[in-house]
C-alpha positions in Angstrom: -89.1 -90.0 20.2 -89.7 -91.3 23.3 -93.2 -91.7 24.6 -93.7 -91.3 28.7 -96.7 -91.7 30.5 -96.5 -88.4 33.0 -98.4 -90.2 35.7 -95.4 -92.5 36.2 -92.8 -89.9 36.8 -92.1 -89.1 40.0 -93.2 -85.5 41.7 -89.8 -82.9 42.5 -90.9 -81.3 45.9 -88.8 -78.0 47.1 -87.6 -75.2 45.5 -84.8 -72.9 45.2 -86.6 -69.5 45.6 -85.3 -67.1 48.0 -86.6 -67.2 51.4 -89.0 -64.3 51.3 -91.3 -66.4 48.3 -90.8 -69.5 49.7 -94.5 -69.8 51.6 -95.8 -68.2 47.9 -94.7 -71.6 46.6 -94.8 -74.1 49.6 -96.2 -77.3 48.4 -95.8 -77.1 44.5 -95.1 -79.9 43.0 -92.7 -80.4 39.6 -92.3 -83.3 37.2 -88.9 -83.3 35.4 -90.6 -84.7 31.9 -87.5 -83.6 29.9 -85.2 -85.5 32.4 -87.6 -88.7 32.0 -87.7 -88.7 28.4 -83.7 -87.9 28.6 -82.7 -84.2 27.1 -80.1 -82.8 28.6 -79.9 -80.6 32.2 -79.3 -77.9 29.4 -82.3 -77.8 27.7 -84.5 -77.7 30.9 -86.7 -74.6 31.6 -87.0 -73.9 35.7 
């Protein structure tokens, strides 16, 4: 198992949301934790 420290993964800014929600979720910020510690685009919840 690989061990990450979250604070050194970099912040995802944008979203694919349809226009109409966007300005709900302007400025959220993501971290892809599974794509740091390396599962696959599969396994990853949005």
């Amino acid at each position: 198992m690989t061990i990450i420290d979250p604070s050194q993964v970099p912040n995802r800014k944008g979203s694919n949301y349809p226009d109409r929600f966007k300005s709900v979720v302007a400025g959220r910020e993501k971290k892809r934790l599974g794509e740091a510690v390396g599962f696959p685009i599969l396994l990853r919840t949005y």
